[in-house]
MARTIKE-952708 format. One record per residue: residue in one letter; y, x, z of N, C-alpha, C in turn. Coordinates in steps of 0.02 Angstrom, whole numbers, plus 50000, padded with zeros to 5 digits. Example, Ala and Ser with C-alpha at 12.3 -4.5 7.8 and 13.67 -1.06 7.14 Angstrom:
BEGIN
A497165066050390497755061550390498355066050390 S498885064250354499475068450357500025064550394 
***
This chain:
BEGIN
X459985536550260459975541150204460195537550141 X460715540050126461055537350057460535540149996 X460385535749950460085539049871460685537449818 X461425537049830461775534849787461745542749740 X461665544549681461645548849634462415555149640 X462305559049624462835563649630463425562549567 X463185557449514463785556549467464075546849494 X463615547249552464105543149596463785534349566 X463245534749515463175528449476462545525149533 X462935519749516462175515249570461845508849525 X461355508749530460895504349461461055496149488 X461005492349463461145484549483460435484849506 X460745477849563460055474649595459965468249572 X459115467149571459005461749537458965457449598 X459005451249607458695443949655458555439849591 X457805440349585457475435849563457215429649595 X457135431449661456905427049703457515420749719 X457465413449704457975409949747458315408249780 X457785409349845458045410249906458535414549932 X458255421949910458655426649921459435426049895 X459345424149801459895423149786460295419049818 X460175414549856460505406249888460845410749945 X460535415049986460775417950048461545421550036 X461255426449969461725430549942462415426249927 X462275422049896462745417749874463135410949921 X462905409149967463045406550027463545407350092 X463165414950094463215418550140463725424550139 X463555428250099464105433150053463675438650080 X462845440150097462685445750125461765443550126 X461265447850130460665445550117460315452450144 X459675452650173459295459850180458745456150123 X458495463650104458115461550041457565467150058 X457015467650046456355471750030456245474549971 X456285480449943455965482749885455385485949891 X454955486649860454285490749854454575501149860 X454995503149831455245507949832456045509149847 X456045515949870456765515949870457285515349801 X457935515649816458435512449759459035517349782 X459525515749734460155518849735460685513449804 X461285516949840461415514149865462055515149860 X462465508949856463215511249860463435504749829 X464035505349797464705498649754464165498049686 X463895492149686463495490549623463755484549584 X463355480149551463255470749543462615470349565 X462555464949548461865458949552461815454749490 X461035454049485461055449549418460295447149429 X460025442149421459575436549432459015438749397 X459045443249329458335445049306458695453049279 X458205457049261458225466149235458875463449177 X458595458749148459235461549082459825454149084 X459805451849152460245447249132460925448049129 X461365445849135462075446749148462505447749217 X462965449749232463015453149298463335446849327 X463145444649412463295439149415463765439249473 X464055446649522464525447849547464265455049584 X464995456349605464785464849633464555465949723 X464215468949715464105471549793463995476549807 X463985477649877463775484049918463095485349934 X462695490049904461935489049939461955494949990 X461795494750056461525499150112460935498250152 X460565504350143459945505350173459775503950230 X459425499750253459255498350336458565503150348 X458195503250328457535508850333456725505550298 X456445509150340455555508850287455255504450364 X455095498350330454525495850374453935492950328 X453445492750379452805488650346452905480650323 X452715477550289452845472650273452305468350309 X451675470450311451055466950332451545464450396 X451665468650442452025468350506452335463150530 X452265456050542452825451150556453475452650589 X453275458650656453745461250677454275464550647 X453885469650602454315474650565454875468450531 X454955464850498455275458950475455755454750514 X455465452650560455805446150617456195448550633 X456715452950654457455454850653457805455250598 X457575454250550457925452650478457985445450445 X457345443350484456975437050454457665432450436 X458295431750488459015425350470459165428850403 X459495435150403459725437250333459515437850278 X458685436350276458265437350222458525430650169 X458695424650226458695418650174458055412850210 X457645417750212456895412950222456785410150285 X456575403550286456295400050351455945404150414 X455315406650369455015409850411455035415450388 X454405422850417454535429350410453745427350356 X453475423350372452705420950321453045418650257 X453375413450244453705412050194453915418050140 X454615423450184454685430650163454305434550150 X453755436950169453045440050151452665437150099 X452775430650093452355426750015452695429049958 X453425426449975453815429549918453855437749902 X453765442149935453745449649935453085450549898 X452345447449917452005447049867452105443549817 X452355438449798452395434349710452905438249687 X453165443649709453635448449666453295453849629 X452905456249708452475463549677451935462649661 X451455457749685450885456049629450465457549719 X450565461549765450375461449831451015464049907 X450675461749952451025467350007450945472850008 X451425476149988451355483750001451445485650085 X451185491650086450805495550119451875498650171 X451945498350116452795501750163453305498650111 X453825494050133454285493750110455105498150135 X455525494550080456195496150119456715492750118 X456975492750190457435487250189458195487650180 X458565483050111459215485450109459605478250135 X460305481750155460725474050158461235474850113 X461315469350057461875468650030462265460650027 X463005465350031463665461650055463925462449958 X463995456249975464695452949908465275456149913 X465675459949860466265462249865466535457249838 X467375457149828467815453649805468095456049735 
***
């Protein structure tokens, strides 16, 4: 299920997290967890809410899993960036302040 907006605009995504950013930037592609859903489609990326845009990508929806879940995770766990799926779950809480109850999982790819 696409949430890209009907005037077609898709909001930048933040990677605050390092790791994540390192994957993104490495790799040219990253799955990421948000607490809620987001816009999806041709965006950027930028390291904090008001920083500067630090290149463009594609964000697409993979779906809603639990986070508590190790499972729900461990098929994502290489693209996340993170060692482990425990590691990824620490960081998902030092973002949101806890594990939420349902996340959602997007993957975004680096455009050119």
């Amino acid at each position: 299920m696409t949430h890209s907006n009907s005037a077609g605009t898709v909001g930048p995504i933040i990677f605050a997290d390092t790791t994540a950013r390192r994957q993104l930037l490495q790799e040219g592609e990253v799955v990421t967890l948000r607490k809620t859903t987001r816009t999806t489609g041709e965006t950027w990326w930028r390291e904090s809410r008001l920083g500067p845009k630090q290149g463009d990508v594609l964000v697409t929806e993979i779906g809603t899993v639990d986070p508590k879940q190790e499972e729900s995770l461990a098929e994502y766990r290489e693209l996340s960036g993170f060692e482990s799926v425990r590691k990824w779950q620490a960081a998902i809480q030092k973002l949101n302040g806890s594990l939420p109850d349902t996340g959602h999982l997007y993957r975004v790819v680096t455009r050119e």
